[in-house]
C-alpha positions as CSV (number, residue, x, y, z in Angstrom):
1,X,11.3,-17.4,15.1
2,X,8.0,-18.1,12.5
3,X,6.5,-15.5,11.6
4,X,2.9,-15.8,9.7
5,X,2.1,-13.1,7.0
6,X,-1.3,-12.4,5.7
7,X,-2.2,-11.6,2.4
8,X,-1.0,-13.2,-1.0
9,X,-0.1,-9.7,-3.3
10,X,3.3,-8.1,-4.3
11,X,2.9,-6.4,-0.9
12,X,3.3,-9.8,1.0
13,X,5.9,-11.5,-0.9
14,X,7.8,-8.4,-0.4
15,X,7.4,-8.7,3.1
16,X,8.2,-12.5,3.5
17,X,11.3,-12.2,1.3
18,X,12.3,-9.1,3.6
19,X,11.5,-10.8,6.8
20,X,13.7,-14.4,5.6
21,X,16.6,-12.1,5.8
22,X,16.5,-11.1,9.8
23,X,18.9,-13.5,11.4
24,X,16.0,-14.3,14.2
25,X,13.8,-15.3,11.4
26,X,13.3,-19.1,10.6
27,X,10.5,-19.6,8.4
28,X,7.8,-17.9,7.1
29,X,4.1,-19.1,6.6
30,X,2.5,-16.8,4.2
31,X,-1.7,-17.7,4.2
32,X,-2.6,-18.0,1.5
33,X,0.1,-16.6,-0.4
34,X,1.1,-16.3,-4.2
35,X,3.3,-18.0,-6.7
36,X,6.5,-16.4,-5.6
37,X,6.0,-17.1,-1.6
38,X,5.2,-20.6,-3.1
39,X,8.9,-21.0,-4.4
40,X,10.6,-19.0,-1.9
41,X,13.4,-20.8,0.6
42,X,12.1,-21.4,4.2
43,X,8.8,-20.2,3.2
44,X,5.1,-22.0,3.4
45,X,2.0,-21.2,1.9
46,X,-0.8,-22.3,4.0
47,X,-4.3,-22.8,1.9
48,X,-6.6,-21.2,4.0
49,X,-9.1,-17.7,3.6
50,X,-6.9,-14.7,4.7
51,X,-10.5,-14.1,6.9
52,X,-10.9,-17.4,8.7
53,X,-9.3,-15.8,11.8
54,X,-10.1,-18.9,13.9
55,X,-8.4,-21.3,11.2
56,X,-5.2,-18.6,10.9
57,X,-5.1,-18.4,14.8
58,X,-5.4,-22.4,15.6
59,X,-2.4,-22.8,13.2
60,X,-0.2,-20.2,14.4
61,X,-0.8,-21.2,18.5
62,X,0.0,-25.1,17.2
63,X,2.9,-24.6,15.3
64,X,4.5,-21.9,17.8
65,X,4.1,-18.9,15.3
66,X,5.5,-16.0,17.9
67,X,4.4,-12.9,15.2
68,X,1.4,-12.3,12.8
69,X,2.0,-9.7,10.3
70,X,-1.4,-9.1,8.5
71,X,-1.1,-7.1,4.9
72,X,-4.1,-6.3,3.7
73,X,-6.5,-3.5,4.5
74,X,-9.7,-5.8,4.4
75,X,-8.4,-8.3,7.3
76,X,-7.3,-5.3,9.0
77,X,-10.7,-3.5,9.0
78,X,-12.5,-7.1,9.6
79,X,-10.4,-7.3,13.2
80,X,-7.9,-9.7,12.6
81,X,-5.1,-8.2,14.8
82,X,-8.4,-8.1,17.3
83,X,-9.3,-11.9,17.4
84,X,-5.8,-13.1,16.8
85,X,-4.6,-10.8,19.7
86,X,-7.6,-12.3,22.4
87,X,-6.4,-16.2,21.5
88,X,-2.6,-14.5,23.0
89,X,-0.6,-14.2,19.7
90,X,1.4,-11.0,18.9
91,X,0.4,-8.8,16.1
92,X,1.6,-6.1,13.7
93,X,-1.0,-4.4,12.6
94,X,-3.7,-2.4,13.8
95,X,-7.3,-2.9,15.1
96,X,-10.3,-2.8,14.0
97,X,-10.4,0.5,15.8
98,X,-7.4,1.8,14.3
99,X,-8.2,0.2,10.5
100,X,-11.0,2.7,10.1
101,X,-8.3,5.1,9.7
102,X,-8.7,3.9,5.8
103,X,-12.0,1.5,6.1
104,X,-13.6,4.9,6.0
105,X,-12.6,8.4,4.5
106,X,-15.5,10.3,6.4
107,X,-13.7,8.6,9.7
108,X,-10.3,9.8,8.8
109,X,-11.8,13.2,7.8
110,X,-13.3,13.9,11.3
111,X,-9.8,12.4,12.9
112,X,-7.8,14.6,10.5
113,X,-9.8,17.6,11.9
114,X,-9.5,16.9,15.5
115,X,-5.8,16.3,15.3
116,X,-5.6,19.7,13.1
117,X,-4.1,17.8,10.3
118,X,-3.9,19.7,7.0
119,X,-5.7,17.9,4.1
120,X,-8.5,19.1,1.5
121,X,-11.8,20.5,2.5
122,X,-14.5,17.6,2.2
123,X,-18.1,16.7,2.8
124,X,-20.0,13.6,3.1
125,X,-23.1,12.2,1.6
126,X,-25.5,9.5,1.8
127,X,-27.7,10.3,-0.5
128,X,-26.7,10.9,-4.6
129,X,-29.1,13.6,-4.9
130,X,-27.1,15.8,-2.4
131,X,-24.1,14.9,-3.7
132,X,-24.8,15.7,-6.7
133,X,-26.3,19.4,-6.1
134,X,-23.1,19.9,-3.9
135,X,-21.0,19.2,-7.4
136,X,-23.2,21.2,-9.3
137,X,-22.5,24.2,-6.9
138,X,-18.4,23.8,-6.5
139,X,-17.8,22.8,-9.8
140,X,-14.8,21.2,-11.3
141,X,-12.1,19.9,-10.6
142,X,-13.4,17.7,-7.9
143,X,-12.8,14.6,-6.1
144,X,-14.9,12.2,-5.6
145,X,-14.3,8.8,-3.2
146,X,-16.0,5.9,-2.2
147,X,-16.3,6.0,1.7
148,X,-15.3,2.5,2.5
149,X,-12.5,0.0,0.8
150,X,-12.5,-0.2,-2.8
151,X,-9.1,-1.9,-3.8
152,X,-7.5,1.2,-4.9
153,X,-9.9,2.1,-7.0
154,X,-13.0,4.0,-5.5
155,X,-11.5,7.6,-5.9
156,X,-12.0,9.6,-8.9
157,X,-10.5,13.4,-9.7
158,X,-13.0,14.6,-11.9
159,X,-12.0,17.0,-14.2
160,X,-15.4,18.0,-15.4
161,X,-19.3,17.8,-13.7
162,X,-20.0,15.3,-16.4
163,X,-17.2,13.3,-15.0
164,X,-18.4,13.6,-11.1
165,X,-22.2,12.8,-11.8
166,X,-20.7,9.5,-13.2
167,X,-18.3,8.9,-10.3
168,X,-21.1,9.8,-7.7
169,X,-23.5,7.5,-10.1
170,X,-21.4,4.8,-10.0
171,X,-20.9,4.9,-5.7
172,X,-24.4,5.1,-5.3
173,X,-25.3,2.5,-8.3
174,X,-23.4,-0.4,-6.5
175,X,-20.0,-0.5,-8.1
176,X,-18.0,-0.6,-4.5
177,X,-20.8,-2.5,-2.7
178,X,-21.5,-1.2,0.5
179,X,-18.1,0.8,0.2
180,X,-19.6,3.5,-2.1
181,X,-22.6,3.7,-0.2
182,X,-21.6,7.2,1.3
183,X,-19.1,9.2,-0.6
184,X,-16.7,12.0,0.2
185,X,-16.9,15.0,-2.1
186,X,-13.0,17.0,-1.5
187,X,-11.4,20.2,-2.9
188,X,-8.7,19.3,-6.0
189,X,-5.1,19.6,-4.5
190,X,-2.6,20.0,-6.7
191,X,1.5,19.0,-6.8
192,X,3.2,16.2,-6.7
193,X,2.3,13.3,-4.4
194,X,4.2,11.6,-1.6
195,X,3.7,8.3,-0.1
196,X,5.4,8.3,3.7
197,X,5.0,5.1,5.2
198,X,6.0,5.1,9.1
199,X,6.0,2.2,11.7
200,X,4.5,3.1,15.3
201,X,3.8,1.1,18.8
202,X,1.2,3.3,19.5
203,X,3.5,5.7,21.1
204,X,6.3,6.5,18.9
205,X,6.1,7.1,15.3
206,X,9.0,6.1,12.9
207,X,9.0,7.4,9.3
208,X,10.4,4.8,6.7
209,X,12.3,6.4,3.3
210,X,9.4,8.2,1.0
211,X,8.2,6.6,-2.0
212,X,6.3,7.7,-5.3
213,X,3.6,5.5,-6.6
214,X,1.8,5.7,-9.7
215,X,-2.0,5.2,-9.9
216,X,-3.2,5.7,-13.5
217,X,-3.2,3.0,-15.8
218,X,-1.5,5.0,-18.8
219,X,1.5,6.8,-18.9
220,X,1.8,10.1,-18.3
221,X,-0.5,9.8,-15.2
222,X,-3.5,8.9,-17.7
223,X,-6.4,6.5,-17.5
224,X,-8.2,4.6,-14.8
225,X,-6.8,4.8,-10.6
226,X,-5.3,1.3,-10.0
227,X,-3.9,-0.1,-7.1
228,X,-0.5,0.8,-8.2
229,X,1.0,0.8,-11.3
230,X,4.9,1.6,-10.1
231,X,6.8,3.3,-7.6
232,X,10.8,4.5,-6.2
233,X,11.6,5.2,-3.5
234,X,13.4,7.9,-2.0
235,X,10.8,11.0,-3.4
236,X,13.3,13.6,-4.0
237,X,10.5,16.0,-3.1
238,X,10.6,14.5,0.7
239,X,14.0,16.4,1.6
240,X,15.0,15.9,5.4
241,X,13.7,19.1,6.4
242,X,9.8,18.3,4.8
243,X,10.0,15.0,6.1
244,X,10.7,16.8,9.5
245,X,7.4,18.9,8.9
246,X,5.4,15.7,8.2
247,X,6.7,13.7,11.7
248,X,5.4,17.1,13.2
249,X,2.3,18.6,11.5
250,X,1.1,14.8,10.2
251,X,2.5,11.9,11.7
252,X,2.5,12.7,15.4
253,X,-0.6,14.4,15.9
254,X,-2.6,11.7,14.1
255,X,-1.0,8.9,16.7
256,X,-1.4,11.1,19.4
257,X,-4.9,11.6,18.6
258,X,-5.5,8.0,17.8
259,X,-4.3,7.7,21.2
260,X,-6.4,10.3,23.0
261,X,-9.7,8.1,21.3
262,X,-8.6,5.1,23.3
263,X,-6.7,3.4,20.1
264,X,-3.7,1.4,21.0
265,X,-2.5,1.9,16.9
266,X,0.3,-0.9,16.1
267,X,1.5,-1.1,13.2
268,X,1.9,0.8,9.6
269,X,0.4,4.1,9.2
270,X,0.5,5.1,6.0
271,X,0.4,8.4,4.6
272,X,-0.5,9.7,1.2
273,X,0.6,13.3,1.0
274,X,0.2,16.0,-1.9
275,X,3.3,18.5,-1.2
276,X,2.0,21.4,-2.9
277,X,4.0,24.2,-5.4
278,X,4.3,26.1,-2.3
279,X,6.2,23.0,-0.4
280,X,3.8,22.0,2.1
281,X,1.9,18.4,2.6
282,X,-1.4,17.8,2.7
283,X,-3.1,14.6,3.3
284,X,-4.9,12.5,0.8
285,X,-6.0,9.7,2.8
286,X,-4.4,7.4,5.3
287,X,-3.6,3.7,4.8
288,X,-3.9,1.4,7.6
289,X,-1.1,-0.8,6.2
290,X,2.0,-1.0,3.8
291,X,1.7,0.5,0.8
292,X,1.8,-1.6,-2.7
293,X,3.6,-1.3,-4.3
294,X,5.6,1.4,-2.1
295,X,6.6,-1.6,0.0
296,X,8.5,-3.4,-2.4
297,X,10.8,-0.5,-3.2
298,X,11.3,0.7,0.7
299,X,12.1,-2.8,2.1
300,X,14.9,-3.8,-0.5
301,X,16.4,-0.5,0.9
302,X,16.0,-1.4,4.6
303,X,19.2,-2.4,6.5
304,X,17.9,-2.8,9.7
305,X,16.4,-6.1,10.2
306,X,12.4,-6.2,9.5
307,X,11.4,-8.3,12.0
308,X,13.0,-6.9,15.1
309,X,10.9,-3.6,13.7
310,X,8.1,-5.0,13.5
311,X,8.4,-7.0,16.6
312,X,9.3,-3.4,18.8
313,X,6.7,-2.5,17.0
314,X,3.6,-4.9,18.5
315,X,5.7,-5.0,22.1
316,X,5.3,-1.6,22.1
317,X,8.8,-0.7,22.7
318,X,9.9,1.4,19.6
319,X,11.6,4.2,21.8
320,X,14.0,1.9,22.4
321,X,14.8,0.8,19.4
322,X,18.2,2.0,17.5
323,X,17.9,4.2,14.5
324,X,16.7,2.5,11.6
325,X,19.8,1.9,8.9
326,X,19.5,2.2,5.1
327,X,21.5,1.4,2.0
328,X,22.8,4.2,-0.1
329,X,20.6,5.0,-3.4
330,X,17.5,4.0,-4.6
331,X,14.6,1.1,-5.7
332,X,12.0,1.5,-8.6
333,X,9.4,-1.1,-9.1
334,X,7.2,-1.3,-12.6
335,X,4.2,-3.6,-12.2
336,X,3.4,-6.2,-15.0
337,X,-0.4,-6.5,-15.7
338,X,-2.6,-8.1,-16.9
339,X,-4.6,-7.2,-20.0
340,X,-7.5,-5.3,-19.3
341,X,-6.9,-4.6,-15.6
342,X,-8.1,-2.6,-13.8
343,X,-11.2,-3.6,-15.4
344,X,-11.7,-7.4,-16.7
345,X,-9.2,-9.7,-17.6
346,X,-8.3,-13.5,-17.7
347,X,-6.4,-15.5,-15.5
348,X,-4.3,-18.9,-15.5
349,X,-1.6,-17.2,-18.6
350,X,1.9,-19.2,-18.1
351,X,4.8,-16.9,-17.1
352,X,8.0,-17.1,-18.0
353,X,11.3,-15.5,-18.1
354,X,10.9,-15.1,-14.1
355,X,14.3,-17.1,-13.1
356,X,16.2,-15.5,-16.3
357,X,14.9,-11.8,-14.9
358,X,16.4,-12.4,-11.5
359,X,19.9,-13.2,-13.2
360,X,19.6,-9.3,-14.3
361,X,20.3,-7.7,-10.9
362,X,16.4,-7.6,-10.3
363,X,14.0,-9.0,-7.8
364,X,10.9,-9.9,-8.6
365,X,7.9,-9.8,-6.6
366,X,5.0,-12.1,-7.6
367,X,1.4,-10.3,-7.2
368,X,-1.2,-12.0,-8.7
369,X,-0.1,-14.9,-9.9
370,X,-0.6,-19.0,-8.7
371,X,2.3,-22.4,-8.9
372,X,0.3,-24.8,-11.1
373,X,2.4,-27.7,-11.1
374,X,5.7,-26.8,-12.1
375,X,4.4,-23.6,-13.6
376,X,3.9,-20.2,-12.3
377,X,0.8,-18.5,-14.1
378,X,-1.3,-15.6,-13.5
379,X,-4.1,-15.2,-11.4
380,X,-4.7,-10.9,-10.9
381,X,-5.0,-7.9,-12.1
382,X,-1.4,-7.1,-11.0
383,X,1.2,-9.9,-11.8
384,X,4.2,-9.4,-11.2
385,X,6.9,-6.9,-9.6
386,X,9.8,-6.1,-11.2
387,X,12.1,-4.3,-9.0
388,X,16.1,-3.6,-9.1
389,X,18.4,-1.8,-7.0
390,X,21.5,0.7,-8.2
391,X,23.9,3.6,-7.0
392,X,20.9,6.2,-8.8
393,X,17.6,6.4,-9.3
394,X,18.4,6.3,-12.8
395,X,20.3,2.8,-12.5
396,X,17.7,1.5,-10.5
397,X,14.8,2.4,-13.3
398,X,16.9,1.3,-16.1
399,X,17.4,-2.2,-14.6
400,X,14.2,-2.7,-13.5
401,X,12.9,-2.1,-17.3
402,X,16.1,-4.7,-18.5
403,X,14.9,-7.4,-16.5
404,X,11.4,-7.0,-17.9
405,X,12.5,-7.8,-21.3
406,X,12.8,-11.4,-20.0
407,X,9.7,-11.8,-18.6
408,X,7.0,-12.6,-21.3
409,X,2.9,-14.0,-20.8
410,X,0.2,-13.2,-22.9
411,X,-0.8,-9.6,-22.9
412,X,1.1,-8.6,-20.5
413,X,0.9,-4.6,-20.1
414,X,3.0,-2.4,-18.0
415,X,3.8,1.6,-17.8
416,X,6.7,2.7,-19.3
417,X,7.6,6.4,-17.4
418,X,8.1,5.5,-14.1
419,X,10.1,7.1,-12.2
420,X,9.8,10.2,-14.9
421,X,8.0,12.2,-12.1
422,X,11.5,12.3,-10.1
423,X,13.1,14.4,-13.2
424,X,10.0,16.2,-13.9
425,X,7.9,17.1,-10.7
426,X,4.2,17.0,-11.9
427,X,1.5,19.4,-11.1
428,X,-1.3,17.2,-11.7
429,X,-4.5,17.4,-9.2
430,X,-5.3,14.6,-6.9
């Protein structure tokens, strides 16, 4: 079987390294793909726009591509498993439709409501004078998101008002584009977050193991939101029995009410959960897609092969489907950055160390980075991710940190307390 993956972040090469390993899987054409897809065995990077549809879907039909796995959230939202369905290929991913589950907060809100969902008290607004009198009268802590995609990075807890009248400022100034145009105001939860990503046809719902990720820039959960800064997976927080409570009170009734709209959802539905100090989750926000970089510590975990999943998945037969199998203990990730980020930063820095980091019992998952030549150099915000394996969560966080000491490019930044959350559940607000 080929299978075609769209997208060219950690996320993806995760995915096409995962997918090489099912015995039904041949090659794997990853458009456009990064530096690490670039090098992998049995892998091709095709150099085309992850949004020419028509260019992706002409390929795929010629060259006998039987799945389409599509990434990122912005293809998603665009319609990409939409067009790509209607020219007769098979897709893992969900429509446009569906996508809007995370294309737009106030859409999720109103689904969340409807499916009786529990997650924070929120109110939308389209104009920043509104907004800001609402924040006035609630007061702080509050948070504050951009209504449409912003890359991770259009959500702001706001400790103080000083801090929201700058966030709501900065939605309605232009800084997310037609994303921040409306913004939903929410109540502060606080705990410890969860990140539950589950696989569905539509009609059944299968969790996979949950992960922690960390957003802030700065250790010790400080700084600027980023896409993703780290993650493990499992969340000792997500015991059987919660993770029982969210296939029932989260999971289910949001595909069931997806359903109920007329929305055939296939594909990853993502949950970002706050499990409060009295034990129960609460939703953040859904994701229409995998997580990054939760992905790239769940997959390296997963036994059964990915693309008979994710086929079951977009043939709508999941019922049928045997358990999923895992390996005993655990993944962390740390993501290498580059200077500046999530702000400005350069691009086209050599990398090296890569091949010599890989010796280490680690993987390593290229994000932003390009092959130029013989060289692998960077070309993101996030670079590279260094993930290992071990018996422990413990083992797994102290190889992962090893391995980085032999990768090395020029102001390369990365956190150094992940995982710390496991030992010492936080109780900071989201």
């Amino acid at each position: 079987m080929k299978v075609l993956v769209i997208g060219n972040g950690g996320r993806e090469h995760a995915i096409a390294w995962k997918l090489l390993q099912s015995p039904t899987v041949q090659q794997v054409i990853c458009v456009p793909g990064n530096g690490g897809t670039a090098t992998t065995p049995r892998c091709l990077n095709l150099a085309m726009n992850a949004l020419d549809f028509e260019g992706i879907a002409r390929f795929a039909l010629v060259n006998g591509v039987e799945l389409v796995v599509v990434g990122p959230e912005a293809p998603l939202a665009a319609g990409a498993t939409d067009y790509l369905q209607n020219q007769g290929l098979t897709v893992f991913g969900p429509t446009k439709m569906g996508a809007q589950i995370e294309a737009s907060k106030a859409w999720a809100k109103d689904l969340m409501r409807e499916a009786n969902i529990p997650t924070a008290a929120a109110m939308v607004f389209t104009e920043a004078s509104a907004a800001l009198s609402y924040v006035q009268q609630q007061g702080a802590p509050i948070v504050i998101k951009a209504d449409g995609l912003a890359a991770g990075k259009g959500v702001t807890v706001a400790t103080t008002i000083a801090d929201a009248e700058a966030a709501i400022a900065d939605a309605f100034g232009g800084k997310f584009g037609e994303a921040g145009q409306r913004v939903v105001i929410e109540t502060c939860l606080t705990g410890q977050e969860v990140s539950v990503l589950a696989v569905t046809d539509g009609l059944t719902i299968r969790p996979l193991l949950p992960a922690q990720d960390h957003k802030r820039i700065g250790d010790r959960d400080t700084g600027a939101n980023t896409g993703g800064m780290g993650a493990y997976a499992p969340a000792p927080i997500a015991t059987p029995a919660l993770m029982d409570r969210i296939q029932q009170e989260i999971l289910a009734p949001a595909i069931a009410t997806l359903r109920a709209r007329g929305i055939d959802y296939r594909g990853v539905l993502y949950a970002g959960l706050m499990i409060t100090p009295a034990g129960d989750p609460l939703v953040i926000e859904f994701n229409c897609r995998f997580g990054d970089p939760e992905t790239q510590v769940v997959l390296p975990l997963l036994e059964t092969p990915l693309a008979d999943l994710l086929l079951a998945c977009a043939e709508q037969r999941l019922e049928a489907f045997p358990p999923l199998e895992w390996k005993t203990g655990a993944a962390a990730c740390v993501v290498l950055a580059a200077g500046g980020y999530p702000e400005a930063y350069e691009k086209g820095k050599p990398i090296t160390g890569i091949e010599q980091a890989e010796t280490q019992d680690a993987i390593v998952f290229h994000a932003g980075t390009q092959k130029r030549g013989q060289a692998i150099v960077t070309d993101g915000g996030r670079v590279l991710n260094v993930v290992a394996t071990g018996d422990s969560l413990a083992t797994a966080i102290a190889q992962a940190y090893a391995a980085i000491n032999a990768i090395q490019f020029d102001e390369m930044y990365y956190r150094r307390d992940i995982g710390d959350q496991a030992k010492q559940p936080s109780s900071e607000p989201a």
